[in-house]
TORDREN-25872 format. One record per residue (C-alpha): x, y, z; residue in three letters; residue number from 1. Coordinates in nm, 4 decimals, padded with zeros to 6 digits, always signed. Layout:
{c1:X; c2:Y; c3:Z; residuo:ALA; num:NUM}
...
END
This chain:
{c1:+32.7049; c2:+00.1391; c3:-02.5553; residuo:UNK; num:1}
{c1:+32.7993; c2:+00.4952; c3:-02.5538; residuo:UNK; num:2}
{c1:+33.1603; c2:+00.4069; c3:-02.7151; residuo:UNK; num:3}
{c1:+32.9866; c2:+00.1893; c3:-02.9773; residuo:UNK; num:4}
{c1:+32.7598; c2:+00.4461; c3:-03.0963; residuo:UNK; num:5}
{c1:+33.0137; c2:+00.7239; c3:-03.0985; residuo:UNK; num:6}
{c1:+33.1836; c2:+00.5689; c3:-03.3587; residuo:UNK; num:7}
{c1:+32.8832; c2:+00.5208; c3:-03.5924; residuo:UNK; num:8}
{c1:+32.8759; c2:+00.8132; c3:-03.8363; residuo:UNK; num:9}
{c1:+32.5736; c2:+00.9919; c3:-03.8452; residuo:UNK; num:10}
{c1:+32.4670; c2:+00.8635; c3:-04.2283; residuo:UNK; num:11}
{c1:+32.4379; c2:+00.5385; c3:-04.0624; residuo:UNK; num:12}
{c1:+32.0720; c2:+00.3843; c3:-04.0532; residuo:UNK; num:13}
{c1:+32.1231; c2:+00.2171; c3:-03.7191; residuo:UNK; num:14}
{c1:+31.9019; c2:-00.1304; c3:-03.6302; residuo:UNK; num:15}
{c1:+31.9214; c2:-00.2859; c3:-03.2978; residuo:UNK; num:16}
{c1:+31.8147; c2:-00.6661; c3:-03.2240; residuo:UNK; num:17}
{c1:+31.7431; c2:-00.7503; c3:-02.9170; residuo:UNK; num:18}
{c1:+31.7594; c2:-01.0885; c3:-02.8048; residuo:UNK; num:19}
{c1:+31.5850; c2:-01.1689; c3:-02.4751; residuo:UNK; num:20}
{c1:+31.6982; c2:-01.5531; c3:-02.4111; residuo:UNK; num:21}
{c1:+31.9205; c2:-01.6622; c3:-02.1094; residuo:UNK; num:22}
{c1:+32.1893; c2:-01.8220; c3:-02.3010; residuo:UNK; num:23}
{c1:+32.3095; c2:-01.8252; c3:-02.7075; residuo:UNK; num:24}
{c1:+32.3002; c2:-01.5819; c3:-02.9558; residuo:UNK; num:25}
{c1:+32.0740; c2:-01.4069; c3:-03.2528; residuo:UNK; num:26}
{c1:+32.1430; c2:-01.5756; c3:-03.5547; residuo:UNK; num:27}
{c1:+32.0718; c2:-01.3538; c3:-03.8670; residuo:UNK; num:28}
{c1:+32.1556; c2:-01.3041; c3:-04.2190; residuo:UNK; num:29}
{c1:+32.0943; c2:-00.8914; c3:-04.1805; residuo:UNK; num:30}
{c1:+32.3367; c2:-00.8780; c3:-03.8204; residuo:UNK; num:31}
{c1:+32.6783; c2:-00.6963; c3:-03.8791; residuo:UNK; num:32}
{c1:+32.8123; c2:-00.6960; c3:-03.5364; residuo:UNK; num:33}
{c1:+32.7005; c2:-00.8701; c3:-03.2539; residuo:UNK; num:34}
{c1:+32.7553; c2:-00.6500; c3:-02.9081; residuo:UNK; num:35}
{c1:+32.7255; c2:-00.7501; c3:-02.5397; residuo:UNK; num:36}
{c1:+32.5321; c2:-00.4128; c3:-02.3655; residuo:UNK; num:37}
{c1:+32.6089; c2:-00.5869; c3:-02.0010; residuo:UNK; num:38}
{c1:+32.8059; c2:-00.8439; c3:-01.8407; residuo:UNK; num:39}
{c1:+32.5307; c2:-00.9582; c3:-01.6557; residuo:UNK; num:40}
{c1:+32.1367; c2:-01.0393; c3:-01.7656; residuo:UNK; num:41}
{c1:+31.9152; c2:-00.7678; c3:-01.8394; residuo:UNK; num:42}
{c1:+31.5314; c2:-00.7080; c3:-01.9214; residuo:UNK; num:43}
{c1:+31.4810; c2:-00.6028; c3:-02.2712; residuo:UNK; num:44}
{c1:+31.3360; c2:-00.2935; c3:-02.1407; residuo:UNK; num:45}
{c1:+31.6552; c2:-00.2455; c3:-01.9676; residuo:UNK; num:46}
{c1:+31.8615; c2:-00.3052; c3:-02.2919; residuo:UNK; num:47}
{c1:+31.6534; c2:-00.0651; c3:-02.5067; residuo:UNK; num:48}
{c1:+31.6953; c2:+00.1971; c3:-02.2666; residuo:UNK; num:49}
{c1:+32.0332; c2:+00.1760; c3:-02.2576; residuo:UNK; num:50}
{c1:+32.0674; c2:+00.2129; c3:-02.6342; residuo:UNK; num:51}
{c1:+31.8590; c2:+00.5023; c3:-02.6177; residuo:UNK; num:52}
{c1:+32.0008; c2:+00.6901; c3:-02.3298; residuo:UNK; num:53}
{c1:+32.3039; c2:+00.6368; c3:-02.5676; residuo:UNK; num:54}
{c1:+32.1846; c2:+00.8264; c3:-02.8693; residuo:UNK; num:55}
{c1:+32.0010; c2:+01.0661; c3:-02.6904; residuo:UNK; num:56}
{c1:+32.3823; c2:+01.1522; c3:-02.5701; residuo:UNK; num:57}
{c1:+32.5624; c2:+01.1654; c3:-02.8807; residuo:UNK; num:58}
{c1:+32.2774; c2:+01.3654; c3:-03.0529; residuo:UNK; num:59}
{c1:+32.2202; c2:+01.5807; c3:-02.7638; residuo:UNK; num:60}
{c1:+31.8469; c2:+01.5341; c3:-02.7410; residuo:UNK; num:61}
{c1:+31.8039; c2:+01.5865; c3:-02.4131; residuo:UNK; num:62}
END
């Protein structure tokens, strides 16, 4: 997660999806990349905090 958002510039309005279904994917029209946080299932809750702990690195929040 860390490497994906490092690459987004800053200008970037960033949206997250997050899918919480065993098996497929999120079919949107509004999804530009589809990204795998984990090899293995999460919680949702789990999944949004890793995107935040994420940002909250590359903008030095915390």
């Amino acid at each position: 997660m860390r490497k994906y958002v490092d690459v987004v510039g800053d200008d970037v309005n960033l949206v997250f999806v997050v899918g919480a279904m065993v098996h497929g994917k999120i079919e949107l029209d509004y999804i530009d990349d589809f990204i795998a946080i984990s090899d293995y299932p999460l919680s949702a809750a789990m999944c949004i905090a890793r995107i935040i702990e994420a940002l909250v690195d590359k903008w030095s929040i915390l």
